[in-house]
PAZA-735392 format. One record per atom (N, C-alpha, C, O): x, y, z. Coordinates in steps of 0.02 Angstrom, whole numbers, plus 50000, padded with zeros to 5 digits. Layout:
XYZ ...
***
This chain:
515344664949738 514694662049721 514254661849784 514394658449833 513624666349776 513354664549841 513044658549873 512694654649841 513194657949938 512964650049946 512304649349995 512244654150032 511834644550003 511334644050043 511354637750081 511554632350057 511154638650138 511054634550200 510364631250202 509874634850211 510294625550194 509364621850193 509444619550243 510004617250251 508934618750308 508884617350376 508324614850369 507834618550362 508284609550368 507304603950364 507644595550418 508204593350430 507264594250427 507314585950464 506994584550422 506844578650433 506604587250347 506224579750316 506814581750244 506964587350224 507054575350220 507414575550167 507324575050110 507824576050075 506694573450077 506284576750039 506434582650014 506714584349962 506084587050082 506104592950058 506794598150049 506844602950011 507344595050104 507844597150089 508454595450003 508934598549979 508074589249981 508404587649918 507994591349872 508284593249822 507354592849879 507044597949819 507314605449817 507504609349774 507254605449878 507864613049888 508444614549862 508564620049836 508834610049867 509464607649851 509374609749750 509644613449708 508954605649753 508994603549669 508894612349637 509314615649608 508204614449655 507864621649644 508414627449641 508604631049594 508584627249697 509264633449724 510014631349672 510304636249648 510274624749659 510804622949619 510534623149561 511014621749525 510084623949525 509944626049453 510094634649439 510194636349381 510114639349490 510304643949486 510904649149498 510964655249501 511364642549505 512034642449515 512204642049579 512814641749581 512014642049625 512234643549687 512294635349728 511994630049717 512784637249776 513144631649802 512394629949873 511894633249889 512674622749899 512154622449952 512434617850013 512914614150003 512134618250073 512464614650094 511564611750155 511044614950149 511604606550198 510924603750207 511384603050279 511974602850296 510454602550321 510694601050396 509914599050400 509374600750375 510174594650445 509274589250477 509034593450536 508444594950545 509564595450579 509264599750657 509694605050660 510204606250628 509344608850715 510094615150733 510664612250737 511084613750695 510804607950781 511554604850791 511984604350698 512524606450677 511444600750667 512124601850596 511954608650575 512294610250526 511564613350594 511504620650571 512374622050595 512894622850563 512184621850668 512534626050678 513484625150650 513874629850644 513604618650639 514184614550610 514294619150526 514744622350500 513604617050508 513804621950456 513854628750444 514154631350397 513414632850508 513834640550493 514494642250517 514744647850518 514814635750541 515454639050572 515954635850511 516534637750513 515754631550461 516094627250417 516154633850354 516704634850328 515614637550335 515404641250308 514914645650304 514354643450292 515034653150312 514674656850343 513914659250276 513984664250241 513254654550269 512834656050215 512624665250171 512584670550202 512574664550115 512184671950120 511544669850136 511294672750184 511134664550100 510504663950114 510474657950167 510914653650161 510034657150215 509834651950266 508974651950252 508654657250255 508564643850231 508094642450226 508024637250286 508464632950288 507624637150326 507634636250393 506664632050407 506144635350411 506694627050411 505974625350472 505834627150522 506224625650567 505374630350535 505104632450606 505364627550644 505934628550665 505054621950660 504904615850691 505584609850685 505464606350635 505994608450706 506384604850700 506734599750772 506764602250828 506874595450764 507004588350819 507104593250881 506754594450930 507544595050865 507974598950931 507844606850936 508304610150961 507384609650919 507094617850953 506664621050877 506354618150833 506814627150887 506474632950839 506994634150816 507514635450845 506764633350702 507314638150670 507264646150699 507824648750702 506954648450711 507074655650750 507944654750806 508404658750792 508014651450843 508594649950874 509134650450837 509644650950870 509234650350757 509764654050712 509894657550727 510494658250739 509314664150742 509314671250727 510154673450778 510564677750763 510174669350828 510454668950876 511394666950857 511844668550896 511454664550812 511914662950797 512274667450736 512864666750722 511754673250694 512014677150644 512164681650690 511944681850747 512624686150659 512934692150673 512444698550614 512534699950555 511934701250662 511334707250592 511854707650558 511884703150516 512464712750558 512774716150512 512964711050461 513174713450409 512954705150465 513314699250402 512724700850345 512984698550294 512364702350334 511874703050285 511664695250273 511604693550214 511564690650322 511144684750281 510604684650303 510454685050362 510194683950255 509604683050247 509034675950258 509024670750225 508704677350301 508424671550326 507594668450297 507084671850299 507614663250279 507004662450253 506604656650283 506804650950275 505954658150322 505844652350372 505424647650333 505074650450291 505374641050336 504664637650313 504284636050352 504554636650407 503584633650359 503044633450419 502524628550360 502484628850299 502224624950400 501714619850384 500934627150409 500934632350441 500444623550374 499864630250371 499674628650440 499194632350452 499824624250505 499624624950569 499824630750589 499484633950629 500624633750558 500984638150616 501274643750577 501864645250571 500514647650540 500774653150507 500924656850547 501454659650534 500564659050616 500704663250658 501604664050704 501884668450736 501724659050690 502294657150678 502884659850626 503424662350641 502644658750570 502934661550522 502854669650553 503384671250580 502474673850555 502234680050558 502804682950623 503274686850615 502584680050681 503254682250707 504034681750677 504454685850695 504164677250639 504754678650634 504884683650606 505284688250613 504494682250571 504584690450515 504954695650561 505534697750558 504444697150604 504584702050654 505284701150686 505664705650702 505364696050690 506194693950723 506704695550673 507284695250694 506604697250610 506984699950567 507004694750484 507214697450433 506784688050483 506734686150444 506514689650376 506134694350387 506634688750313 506604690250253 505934687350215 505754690950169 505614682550226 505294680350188 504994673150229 505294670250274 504294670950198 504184664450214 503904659350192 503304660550198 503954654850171 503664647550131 503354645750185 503534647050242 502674641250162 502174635150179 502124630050137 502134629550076 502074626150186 502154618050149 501594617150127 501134619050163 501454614550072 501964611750035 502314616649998 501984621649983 502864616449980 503254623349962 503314624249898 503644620449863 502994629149875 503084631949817 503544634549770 503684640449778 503904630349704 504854631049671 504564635949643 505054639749647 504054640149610 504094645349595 504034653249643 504074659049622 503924651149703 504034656949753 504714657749759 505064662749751 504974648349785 505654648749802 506224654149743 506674657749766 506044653349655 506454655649635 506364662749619 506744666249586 505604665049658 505484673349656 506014676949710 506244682549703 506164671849775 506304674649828 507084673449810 507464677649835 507374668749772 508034670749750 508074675249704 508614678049717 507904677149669 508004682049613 507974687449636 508194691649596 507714690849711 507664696749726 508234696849799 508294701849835 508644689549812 508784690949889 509714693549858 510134695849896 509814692649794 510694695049801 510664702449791 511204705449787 509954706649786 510104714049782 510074716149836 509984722249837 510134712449909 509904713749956 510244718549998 510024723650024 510974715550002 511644718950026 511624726249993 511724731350026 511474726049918 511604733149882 511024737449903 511154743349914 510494735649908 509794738849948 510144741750025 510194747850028 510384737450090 510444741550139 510944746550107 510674751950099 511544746450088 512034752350059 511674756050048 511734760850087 511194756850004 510594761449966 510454766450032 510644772350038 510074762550080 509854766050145 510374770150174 510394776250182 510764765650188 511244769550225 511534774450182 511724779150216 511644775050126 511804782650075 511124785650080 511164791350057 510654784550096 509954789650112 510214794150175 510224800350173 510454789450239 510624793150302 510864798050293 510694802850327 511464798950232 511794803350217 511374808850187 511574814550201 510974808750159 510614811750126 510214815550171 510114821550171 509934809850222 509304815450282 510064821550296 510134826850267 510504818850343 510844823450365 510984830950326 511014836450353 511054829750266 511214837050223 510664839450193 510674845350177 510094835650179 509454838950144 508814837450200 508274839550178 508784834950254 508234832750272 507694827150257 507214825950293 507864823650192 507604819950146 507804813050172 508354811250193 507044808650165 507264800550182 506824798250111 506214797750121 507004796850051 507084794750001 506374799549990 506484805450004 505584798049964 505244802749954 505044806050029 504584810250030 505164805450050 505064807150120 505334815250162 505914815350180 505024819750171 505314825550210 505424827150283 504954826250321 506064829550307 505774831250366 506444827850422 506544821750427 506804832550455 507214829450510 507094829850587 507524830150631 506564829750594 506234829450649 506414823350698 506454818050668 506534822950764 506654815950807 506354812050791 506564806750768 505494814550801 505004809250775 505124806750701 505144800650692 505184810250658 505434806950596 506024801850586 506054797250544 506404803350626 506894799850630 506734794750631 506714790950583 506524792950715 506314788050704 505864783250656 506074777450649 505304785050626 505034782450560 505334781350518 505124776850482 506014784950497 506474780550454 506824775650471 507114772250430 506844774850519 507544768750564 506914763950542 507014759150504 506254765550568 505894757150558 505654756150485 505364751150463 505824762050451 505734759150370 506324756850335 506324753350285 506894759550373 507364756750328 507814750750362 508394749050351 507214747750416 507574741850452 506914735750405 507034729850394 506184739850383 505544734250373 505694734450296 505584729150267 505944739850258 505984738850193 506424731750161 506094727650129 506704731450164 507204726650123 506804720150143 507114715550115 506424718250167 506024711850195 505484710950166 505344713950114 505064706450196 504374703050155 503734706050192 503204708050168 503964705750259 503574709150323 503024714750263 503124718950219 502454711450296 501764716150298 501924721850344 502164720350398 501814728050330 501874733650372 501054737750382 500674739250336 500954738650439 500254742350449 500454751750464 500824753950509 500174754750424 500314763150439 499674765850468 499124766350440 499894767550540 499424771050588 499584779750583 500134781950600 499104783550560 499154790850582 498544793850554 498064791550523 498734800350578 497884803650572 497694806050512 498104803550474 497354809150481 497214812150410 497824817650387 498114821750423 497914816550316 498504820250301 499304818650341 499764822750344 499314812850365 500194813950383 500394811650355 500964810150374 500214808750282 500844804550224 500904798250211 501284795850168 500434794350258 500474787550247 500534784250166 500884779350152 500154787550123 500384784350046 500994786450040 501334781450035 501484793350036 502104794250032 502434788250074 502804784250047 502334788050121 502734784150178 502784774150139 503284770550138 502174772850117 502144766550069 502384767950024 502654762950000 502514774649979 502874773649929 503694774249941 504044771649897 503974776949988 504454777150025 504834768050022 505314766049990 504364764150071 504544756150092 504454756350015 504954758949990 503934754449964 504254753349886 504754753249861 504954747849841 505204759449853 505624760649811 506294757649868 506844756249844 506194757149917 506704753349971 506684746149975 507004742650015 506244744149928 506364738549955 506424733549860 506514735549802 506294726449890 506504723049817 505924723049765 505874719649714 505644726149781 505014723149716 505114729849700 504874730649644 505314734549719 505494741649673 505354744349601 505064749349579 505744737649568 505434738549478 504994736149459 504834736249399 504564732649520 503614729849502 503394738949529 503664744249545 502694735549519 502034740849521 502254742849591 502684740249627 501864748249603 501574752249693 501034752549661 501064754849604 500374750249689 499844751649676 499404753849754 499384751149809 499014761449716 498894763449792 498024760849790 497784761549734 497544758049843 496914757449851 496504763449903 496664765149960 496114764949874 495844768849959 495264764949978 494774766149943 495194761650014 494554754350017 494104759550048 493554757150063 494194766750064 493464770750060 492964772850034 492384774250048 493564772749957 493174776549902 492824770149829 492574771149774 492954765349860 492764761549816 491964757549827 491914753549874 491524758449795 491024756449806 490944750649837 491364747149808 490524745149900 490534739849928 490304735349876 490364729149876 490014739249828 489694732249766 490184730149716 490104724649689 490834735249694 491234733649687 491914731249680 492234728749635 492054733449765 492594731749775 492894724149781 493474723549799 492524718449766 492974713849777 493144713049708 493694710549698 492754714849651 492874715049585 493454719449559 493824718449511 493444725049605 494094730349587 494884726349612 495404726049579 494734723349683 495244719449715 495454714549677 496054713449673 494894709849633 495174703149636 495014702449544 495214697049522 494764705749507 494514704849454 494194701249440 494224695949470 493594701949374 493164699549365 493154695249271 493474698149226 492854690149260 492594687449200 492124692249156 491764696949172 492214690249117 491794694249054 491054692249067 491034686149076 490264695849072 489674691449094 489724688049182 489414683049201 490204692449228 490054687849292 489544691049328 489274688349377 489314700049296 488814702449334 488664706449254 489004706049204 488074709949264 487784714649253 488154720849233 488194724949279 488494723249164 489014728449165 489754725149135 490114727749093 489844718549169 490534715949154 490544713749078 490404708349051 490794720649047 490624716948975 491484715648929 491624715748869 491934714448996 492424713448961 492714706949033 492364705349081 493394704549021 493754703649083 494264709249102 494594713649074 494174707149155 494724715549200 495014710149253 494794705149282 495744714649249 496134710949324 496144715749361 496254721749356 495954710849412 496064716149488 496584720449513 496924722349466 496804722949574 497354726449607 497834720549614 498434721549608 497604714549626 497954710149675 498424704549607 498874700649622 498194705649549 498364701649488 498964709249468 499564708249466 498834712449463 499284720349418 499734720349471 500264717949451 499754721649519 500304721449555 500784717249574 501354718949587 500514710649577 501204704749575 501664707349551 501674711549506 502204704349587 502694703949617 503064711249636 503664712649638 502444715549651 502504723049662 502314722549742 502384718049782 502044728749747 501914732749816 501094734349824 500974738549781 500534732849859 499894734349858 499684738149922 499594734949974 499604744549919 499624749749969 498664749349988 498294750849942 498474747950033 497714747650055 497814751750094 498154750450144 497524758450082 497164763850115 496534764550148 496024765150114 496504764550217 495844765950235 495734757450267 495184756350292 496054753750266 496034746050277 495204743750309 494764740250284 495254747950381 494564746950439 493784750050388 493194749850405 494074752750326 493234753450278 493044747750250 492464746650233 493504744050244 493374737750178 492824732950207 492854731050266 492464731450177 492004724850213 491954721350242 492384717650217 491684717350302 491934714550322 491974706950286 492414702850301 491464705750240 491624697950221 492354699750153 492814695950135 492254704350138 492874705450077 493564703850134 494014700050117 493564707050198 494294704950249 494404697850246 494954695350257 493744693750228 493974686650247 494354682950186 494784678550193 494094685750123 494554683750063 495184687950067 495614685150033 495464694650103 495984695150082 496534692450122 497134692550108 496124688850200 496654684950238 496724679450205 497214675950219 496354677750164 496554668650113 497134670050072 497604666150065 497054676650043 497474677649988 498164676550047 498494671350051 498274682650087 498784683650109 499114676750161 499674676250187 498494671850161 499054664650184 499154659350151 499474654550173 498764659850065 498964655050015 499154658149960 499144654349911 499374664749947 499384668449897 498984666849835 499184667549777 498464664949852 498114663749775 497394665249808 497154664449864 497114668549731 496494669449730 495904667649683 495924661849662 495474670749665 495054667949617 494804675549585 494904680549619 494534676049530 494314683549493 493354681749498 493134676049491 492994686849509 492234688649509 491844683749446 491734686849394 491684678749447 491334670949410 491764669049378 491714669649317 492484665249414 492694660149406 492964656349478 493074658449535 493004648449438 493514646749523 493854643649494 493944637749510 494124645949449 495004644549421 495424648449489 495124653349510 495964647249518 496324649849560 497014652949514 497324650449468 497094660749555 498014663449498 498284664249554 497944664549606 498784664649553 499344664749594 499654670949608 500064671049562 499764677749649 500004680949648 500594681149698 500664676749740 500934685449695 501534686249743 501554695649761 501814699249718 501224699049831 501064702149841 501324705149911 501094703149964 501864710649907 501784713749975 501484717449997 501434722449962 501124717550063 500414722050089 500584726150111 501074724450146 500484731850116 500364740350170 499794741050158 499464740750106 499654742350226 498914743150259 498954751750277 499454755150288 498354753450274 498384760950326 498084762050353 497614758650332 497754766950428 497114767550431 497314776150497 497824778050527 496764778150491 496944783050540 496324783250591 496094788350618 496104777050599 495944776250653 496424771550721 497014770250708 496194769650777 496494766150820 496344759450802 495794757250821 496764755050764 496654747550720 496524744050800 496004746750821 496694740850834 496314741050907 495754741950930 495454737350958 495534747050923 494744751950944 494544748750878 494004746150889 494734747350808 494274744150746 494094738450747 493654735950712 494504735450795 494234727450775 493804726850851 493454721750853 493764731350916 493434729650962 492564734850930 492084735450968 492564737550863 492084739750848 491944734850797 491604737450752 492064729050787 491934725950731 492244728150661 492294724650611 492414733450668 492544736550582 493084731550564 492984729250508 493654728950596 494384725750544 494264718750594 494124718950654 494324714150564 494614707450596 495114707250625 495634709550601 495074704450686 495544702150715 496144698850692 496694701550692 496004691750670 496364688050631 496834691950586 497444691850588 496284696550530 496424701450483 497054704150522 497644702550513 496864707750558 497394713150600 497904713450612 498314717750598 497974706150659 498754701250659 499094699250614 499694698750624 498764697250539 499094698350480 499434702650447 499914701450410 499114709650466 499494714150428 499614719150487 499644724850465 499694718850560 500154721050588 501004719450630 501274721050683 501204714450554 501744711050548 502184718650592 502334718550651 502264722350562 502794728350572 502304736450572 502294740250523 501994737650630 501574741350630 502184749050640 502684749350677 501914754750593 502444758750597 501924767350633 501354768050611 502074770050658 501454776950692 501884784750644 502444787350651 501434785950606 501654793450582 501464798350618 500854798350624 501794803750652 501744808750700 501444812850661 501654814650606 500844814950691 500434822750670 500914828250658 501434828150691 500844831950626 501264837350604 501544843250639 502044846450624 500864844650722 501164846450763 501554845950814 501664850350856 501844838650809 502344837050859 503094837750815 503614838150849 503134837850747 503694839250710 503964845350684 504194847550631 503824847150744 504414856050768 504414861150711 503934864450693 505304861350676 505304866150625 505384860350568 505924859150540 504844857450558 504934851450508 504304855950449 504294855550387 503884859650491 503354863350462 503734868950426 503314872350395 504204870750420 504524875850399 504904874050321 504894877450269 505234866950336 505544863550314 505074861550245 505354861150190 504354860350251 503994856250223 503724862350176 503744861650115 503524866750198 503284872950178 503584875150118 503334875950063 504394876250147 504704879950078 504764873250025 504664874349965 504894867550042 504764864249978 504104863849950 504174862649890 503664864149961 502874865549939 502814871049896 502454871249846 503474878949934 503434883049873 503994882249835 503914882649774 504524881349855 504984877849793 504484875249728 504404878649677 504274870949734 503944866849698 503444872749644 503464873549584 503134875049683 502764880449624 502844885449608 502404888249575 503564889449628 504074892449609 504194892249543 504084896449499 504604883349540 504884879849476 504194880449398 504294881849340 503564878749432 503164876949395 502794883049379 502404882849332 502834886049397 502574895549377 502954899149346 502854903649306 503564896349374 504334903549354 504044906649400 503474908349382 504164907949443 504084913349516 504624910849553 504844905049551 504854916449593 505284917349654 505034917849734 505414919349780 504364916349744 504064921149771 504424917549856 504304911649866 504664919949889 504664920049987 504274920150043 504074925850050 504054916250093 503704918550146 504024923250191 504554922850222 503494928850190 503744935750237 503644931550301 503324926350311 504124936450352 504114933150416 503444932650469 503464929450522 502944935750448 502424936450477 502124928450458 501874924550499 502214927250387 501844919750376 502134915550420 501774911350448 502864915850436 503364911450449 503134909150528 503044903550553 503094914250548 503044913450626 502324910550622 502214906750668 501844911250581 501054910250591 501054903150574 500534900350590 501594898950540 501654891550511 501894887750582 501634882550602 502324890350608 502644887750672 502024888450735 502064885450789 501604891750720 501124892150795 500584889150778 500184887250821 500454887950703 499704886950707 499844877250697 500274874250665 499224874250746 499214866850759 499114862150707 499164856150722 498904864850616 498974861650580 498424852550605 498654846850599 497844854050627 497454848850624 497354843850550 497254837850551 497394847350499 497404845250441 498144839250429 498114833450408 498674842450448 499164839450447 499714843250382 499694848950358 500114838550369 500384841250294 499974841950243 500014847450217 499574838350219 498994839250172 498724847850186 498814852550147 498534847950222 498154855250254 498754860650235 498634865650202 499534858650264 499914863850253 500164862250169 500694865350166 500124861050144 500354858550076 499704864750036 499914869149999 498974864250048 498474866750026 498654873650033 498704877949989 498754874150105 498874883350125 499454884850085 499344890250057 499944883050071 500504885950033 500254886849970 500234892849956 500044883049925 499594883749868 499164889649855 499124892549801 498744891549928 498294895649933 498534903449920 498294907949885 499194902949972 499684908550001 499724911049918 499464916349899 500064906949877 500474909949812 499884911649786 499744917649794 499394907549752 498764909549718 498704919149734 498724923949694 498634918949794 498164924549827 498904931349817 498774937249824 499474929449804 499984934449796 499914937849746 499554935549703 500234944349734 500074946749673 500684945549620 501264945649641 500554944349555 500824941549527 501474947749513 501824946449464 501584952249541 502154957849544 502414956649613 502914960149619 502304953049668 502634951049718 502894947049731 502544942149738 503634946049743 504094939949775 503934937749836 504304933949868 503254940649861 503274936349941 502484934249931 502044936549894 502484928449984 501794925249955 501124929050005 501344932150053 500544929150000 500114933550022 500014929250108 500104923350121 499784934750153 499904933050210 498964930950216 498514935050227 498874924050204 498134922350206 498054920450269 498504917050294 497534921850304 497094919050375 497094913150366 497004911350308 497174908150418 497104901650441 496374900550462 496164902750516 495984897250419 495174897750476 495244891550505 495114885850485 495444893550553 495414889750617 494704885350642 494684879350656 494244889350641 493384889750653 493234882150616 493004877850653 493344880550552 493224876450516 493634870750522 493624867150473 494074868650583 494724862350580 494164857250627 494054851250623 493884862050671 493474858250718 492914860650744 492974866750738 492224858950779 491764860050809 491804864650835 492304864250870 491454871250843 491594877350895 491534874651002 491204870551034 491914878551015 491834876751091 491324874951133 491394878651182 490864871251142 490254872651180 489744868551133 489194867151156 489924866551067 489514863351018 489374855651049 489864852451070 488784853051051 488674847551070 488064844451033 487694847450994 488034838651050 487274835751038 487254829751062 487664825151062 486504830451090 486344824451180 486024817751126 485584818051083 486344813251143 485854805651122 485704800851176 486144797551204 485104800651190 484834798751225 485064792551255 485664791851242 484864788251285 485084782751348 484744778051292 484154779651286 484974771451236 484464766051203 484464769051134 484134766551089 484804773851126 484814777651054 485244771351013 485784769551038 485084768950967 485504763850916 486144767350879 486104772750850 486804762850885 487244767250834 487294770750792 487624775850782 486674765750745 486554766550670 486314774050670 486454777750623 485864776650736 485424781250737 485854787550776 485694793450767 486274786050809 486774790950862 487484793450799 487704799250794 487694787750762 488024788550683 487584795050643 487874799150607 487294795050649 486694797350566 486634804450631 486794810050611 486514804050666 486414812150713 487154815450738 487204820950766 487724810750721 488214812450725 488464814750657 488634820650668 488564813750607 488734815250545 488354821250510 488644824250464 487734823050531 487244825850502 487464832250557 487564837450527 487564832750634 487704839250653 488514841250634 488734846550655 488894837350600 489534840850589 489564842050540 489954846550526 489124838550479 489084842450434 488894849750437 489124853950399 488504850850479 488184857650487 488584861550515 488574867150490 488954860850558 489344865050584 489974866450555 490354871250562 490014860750516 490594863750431 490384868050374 490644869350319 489754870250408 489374876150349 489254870450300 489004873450252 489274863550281 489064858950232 489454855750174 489304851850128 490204859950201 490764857350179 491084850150201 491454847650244 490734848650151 490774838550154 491614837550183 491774834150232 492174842350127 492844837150135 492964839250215 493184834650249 492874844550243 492774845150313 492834841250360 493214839850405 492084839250327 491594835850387 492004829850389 492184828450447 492234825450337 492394818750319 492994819150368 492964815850420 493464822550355 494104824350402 493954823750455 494254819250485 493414827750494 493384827250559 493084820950588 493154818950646 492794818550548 492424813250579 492944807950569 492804804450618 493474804850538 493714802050515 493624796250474 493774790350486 493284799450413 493074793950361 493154797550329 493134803650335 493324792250259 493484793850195 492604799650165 492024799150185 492894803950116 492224807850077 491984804250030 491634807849994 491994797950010 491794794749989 491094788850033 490614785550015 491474790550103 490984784850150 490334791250153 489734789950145 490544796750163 490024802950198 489644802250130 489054801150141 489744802450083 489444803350034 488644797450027 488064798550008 489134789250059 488634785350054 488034784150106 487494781450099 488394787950175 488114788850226 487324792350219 486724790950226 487894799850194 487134803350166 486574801350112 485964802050124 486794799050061 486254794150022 485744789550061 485134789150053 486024787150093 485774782450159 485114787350184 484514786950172 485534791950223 485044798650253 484344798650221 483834796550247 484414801250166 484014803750115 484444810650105 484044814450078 484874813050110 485154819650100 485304819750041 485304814350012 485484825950002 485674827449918 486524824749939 486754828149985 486824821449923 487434819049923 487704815649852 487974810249838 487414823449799 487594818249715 488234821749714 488394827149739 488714816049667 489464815349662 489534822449636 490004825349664 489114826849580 489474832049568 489414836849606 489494842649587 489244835249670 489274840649725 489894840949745 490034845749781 490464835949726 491074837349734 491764841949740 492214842749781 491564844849663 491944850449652 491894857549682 492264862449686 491224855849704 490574864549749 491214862149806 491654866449810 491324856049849 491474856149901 492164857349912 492374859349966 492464856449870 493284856349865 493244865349868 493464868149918 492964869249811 493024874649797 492964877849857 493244883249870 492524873949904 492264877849969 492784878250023 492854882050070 493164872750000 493654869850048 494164875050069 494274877450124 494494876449996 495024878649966 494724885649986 495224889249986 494124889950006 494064895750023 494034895350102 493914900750129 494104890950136 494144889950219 494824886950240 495374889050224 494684881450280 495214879150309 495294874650244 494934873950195 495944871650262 496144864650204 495904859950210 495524860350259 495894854250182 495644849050187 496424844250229 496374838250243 
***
């Protein structure tokens, strides 16, 4: 029967614990300070330990010190709302999860109901290890690269936990795969993954898309709708693009993420969700908040477990690797056999792939398209290079007192041009979503209407990739 350890000096809260946790069968045992902690892990070794920050005699963190990692117990800290930051490190110290006082019996019995699959979750991982080694594969994940490697050690050390994770990398290296990856690794697995791209969502409606809205709370709302943040409880909520989102919308989603509750677009009824965050951004989250774009505060919240995806040209013959499953894949879905001749082969390994996997995922697509449908090998297509970035020598001078707003708008407007006017391009290079360029240019006065979309993709797909 698994048993849990309650560590509080107020007894209160250790007898509500007591009561909550023994309705669900499980045994318990109580300690006022470390000193009876520690009496009782040597009396009996806990699966679960619920622990106070703050206690007579030191920091529940000073446990951490007394488990052995490999025992699989799981640690759950509590913190009064002075010392979330508190809570937040521990996380990082390896903790599982964390309560604020006053403590919530229906979190408490979310966070038991998901902590006895926990032990069977690392096994899970560690039969993945097995898996990279003979296929290359880290659950959706490709690729046995060092650098990869490493990105799995810190997903399959952040998955099984509560820890907010932040995904830093450049356009196209996988960051939604990589969140859907921590998903299926971790406990909320059989809830939602819901992915956001906070680029592409309009600023007038995104807190309505986030948080949902009442029937009559604006103009249009002619029904009620739940938000991302209501559908996904007790799931996974993947925010793409994090440093686009607003800045007053950042300040409601740090409320959410330190009282878990929110409110929906004209009401102030409060719901309750239970929500794990992945963030993404492919800019420098650092350089975003010293530009104003992400909060600070914000930042430290959700760079609980900050993880870096390596550009595609530092991951060797991982491009090779990635490639033939790209044509595997439309092989199966064509009935074709078709092979890269060695001329492609060597041209995948040299060329720098600025696009990333996205870019090489497109070119393989391109390759078969362009084959003839009587050939087993895929067509040997040019890389336009010309179109990944600015030609050599390309510049443009802004003057000494020139305004952002105005050095922005002369910046966006010459790379569009030099992308021949291929928006998904331009968006890539600049690093914003085609959804921001889109609003940028409206701004301009430029033709930037949505069904110019498909012109641009088409354009895409005849140059470099997106």
């Amino acid at each position: 029967m698994p048993h849990v350890l309650i560590v509080d000096d107020d007894a209160g809260t250790r007898e509500a614990l007591s009561a909550i946790i023994g309705e669900d069968g499980l045994t318990t045992a109580t300690a006022g300070d470390l000193r009876e902690a520690r009496i009782q892990l040597v009396r009996q070794m806990p699966d679960v330990v619920f622990t106070d920050l703050k206690l007579p005699d030191g920091s529940g963190v000073e446990l951490f010190e007394d488990l052995d990692p490999r025992s699989g117990v799981e640690v759950i800290v509590i913190t009064g709302h002075a010392t979330v930051e508190s809570a937040v490190n521990a996380l990082k110290m390896g903790a599982a999860d964390y309560l604020v006082k006053p403590i919530n019996m229906q979190r408490v019995k979310a966070i038991l109901s998901r902590l006895p699959r926990a032990g069977d979750l690392k096994a899970e991982i560690g039969t993945l290890r097995g898996e990279l080694r003979r296929m290359g594969r880290f659950g959706l994940m490709l690729g046995n690269s060092p650098a990869m490697q490493e990105v799995y050690d810190q997903i399959g050390r952040v998955a099984p936990t509560a820890a907010s994770v932040m995904l830093v990398g450049e356009s196209g290296t996988g960051k939604e795969v990589a969140a859907q990856t921590l998903h299926e690794l971790s406990l909320r697995r059989k809830h939602a993954f819901l992915a956001v791209n906070c680029g592409a969502i309009s600023p007038n409606l995104i807190e309505s898309e986030m948080f949902g809205h009442e029937r009559g709370s604006f103009t249009g709302a002619d029904r009620q709708h739940k938000g991302y943040f209501e559908r996904a409880n007790g799931g996974t909520l993947f925010l793409d693009e994090i440093t686009e989102m607003p800045i007053e919308l950042q300040v409601k989603l740090l409320r959410v993420l330190e009282t878990g509750m929110f409110m929906r677009v004209g009401t102030t009824k409060e719901i309750e969700t239970d929500v794990r965050l992945i963030a993404a951004t492919n800019r420098d989250p650092e350089q975003a908040v010293l530009e104003g774009k992400l909060r600070l505060d914000l930042y430290h919240r959700l760079n609980v477990f900050p993880i870096s995806l390596p550009p595609l040209r530092d991951r060797g013959k991982d491009v090779e690797l990635l490639a033939q499953a790209f044509l595997d894949e439309l092989n199966e879905r064509h009935g074709t056999r078709k092979h890269f001749p060695p001329a492609v082969k060597e041209m995948l390994l040299s060329y720098p792939w600025p696009g990333n996997v996205r870019e090489l995922k497109n070119y393989v697509q391109r390759a078969h398209i362009m084959s003839g449908t009587d050939s087993d090998s895929t067509a040997t297509v040019p890389l336009q290079i010309t179109l990944s970035k600015p030609a050599a020598g390309t510049a443009i001078t802004i003057p000494f007192g020139t305004s952002l707003a105005e050095a922005d708008r002369q910046l966006i407007l010459a790379t569009l041009e030099q992308c021949g006017g291929v928006k998904t391009r331009a968006a890539e290079i600049l690093g914003i979503s085609l959804k921001t360029l889109y609003n940028r240019l409206v701004e301009y006065g430029n033709d930037a209407r949505e069904d110019g979309d498909a012109a641009d993709e088409s354009r895409a797909l005849g140059g470099a990739d997106a």
